[in-house]
Residue, then its C-alpha position, 0 to 999 in steps of 0.5 A: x539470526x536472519x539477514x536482511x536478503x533472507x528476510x526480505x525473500x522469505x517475506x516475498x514468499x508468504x506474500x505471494x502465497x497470500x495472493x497480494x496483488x502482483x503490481x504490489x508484489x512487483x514493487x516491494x520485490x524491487x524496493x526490497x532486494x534493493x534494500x537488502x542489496x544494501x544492507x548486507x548484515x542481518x535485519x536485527x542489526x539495521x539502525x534507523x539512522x542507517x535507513x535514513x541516511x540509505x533512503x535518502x540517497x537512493x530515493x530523488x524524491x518524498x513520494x519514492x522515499x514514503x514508498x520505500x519506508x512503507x515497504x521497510x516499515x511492512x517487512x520488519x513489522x512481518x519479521x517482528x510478528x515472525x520472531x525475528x526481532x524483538x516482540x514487544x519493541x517497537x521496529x528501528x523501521x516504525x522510528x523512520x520518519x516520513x518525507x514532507x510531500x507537498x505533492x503537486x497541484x491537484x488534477x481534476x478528472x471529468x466523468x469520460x476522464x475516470x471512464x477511460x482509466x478505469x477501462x484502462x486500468x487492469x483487473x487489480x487496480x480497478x476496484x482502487x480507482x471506482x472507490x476513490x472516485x465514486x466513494x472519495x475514500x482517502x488513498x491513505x485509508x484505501x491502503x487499509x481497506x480490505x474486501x471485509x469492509x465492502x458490505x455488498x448486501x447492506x450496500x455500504x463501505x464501512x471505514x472502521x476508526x482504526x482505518x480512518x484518518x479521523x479515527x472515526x467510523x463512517x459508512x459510504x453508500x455504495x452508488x449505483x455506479x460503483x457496484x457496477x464496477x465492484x460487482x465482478x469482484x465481490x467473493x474476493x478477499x484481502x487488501x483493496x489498495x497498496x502503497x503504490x496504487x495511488x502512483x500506478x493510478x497516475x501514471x495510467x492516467x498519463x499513458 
């Protein structure tokens, strides 16, 4: 039986050691220990109930507490593939429910706009921001994109069905524009975008 503090630093651990990118490494080490923090127990007996109720006074907002629940969902889907719960059951985290955000009025960004933040963007968030906003991929679907889909020599960016909202396949051409800013990327490898990258975006634009 593992605790929820054990789990959470060992899954901390095999994340860093895969090379994740270290803005989401920084923010499920935050959310994380803050939820092992409360949850003092071991990880096989945290309710959803409990989660909930635990989210909701933590998190001031649907945005933060998705953000959250994202990072929960990973972790006990990680310990479930690990041995640490249950195989064939479906994880008390996957029955969490997710937080209605309306969201806030949709921002427009002009070409000197997006030039400014993807210079100002760092190495690991730039490749999220020139496929959003050169291939309109969906954040929800960018969370799913890994390297594998960008197919540089066919020039296309392949959305499989199981990584599309409308479970459909689609190929994006790669524009001009676009490979220029993936060009210095291409031979990496693993995810593209994170559960905070769409929020990390934001706040570079801000700043």
């Amino acid at each position: 039986v593992i605790s929820a503090a054990d789990a959470v630093e060992e899954f901390l651990t095999a994340k860093e050691g895969d090379g994740v990118g270290i803005r989401y490494l920084q923010d499920a080490r935050s959310r994380l220990r803050r939820f092992a923090e409360g949850f003092k127990m071991p990880l096989s007996g945290i309710a959803s109930a409990d989660m909930e109720k635990w989210l909701r006074k933590i998190a001031d907002n649907p945005r933060s507490r998705n953000n959250f629940r994202q990072h929960i969902v990973t972790l006990f889907r990680w310990a479930r593939d690990r041995g640490y719960l249950p195989r064939e059951a479906q994880t008390e985290a996957d029955r969490l429910p997710k937080a209605k955000d309306k969201g806030g009025d949709v921002q427009v960004f002009t070409a000197a706009d997006i030039l400014k933040l993807l210079n100002a963007a760092d190495d690991t968030l730039r490749p999220y921001l020139a496929i959003r906003a050169f291939a309109g991929v969906r954040d929800s679907e960018m969370r799913r994109l890994t390297w594998g889909n960008v197919k540089f020599d066919e020039g296309v960016i392949e959305i499989r069905a199981s990584q599309a909202k409308t479970a459909a396949r689609r190929l994006i051409p790669i524009s001009s524009n676009l490979e220029l800013w993936l060009a210095p990327h291409r031979g990496e490898k693993g995810r593209i975008g994170y559960a905070n990258s769409e929020r990390i975006s934001l706040r570079t634009a801000k700043d």
